[in-house]
C-alpha positions in Angstrom: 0.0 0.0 0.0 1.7 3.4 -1.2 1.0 6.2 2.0 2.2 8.7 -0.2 -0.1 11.9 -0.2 -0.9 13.7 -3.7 0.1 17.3 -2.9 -2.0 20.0 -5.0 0.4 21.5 -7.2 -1.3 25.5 -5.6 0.2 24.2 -2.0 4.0 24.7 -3.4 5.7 27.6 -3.7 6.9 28.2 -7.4 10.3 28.9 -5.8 11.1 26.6 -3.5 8.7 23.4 -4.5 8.0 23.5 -1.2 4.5 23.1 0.6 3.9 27.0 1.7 3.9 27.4 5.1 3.4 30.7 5.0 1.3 32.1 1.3 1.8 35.5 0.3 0.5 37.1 -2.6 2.2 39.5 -4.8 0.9 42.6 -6.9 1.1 40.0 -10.3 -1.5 37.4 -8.2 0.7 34.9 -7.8 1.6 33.6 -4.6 4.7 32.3 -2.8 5.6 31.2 0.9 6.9 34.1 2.6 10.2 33.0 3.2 11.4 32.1 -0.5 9.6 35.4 -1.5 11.6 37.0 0.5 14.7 36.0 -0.1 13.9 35.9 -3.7 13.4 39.6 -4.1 15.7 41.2 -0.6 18.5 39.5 -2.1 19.0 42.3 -4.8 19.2 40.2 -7.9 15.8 39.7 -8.7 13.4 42.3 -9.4 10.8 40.2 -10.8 7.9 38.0 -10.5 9.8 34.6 -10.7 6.4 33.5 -12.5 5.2 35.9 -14.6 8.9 38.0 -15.0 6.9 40.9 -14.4 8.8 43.8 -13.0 8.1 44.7 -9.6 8.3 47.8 -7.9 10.0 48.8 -4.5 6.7 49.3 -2.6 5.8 45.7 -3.9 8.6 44.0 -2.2 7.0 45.2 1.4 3.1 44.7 -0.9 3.3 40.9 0.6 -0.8 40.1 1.1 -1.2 37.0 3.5 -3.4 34.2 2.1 -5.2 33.4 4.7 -8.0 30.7 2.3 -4.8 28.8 1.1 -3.3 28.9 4.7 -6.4 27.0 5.7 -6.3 24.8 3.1 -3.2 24.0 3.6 -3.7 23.1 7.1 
């Protein structure tokens, strides 16, 4: 008997391929867990949606919207 769980693909962050732990969503709609998000744009090389490659502004990289629906889900 496999005890494997299928994982939604929506429940990983398109960074890390993690399950989130804690989903944020960015000004393009796409979200990310906070951590790799973080790191992602703070680090200075990346200015971008790693998704959509859409340019970010400044006041988007503090623009992080918890959410809370996948969150629960994910619970």
């Amino acid at each position: 008997m496999d005890n494997e769980i299928d994982v939604p693909l929506f429940f990983l962050c398109p960074i890390s391929l993690e399950i989130m732990k804690d989903p944020v969503t960015v000004s393009t709609s796409i979200t990310y867990d906070r951590e790799s998000i973080e790191t992602w744009l703070f680090s200075g090389k990346n200015k971008s949606c790693s998704v959509t490659k859409q340019q970010l502004s400044s006041s988007d990289f503090f623009d992080l919207t918890p959410n809370h629906t996948l969150h629960r889900l994910i619970q």
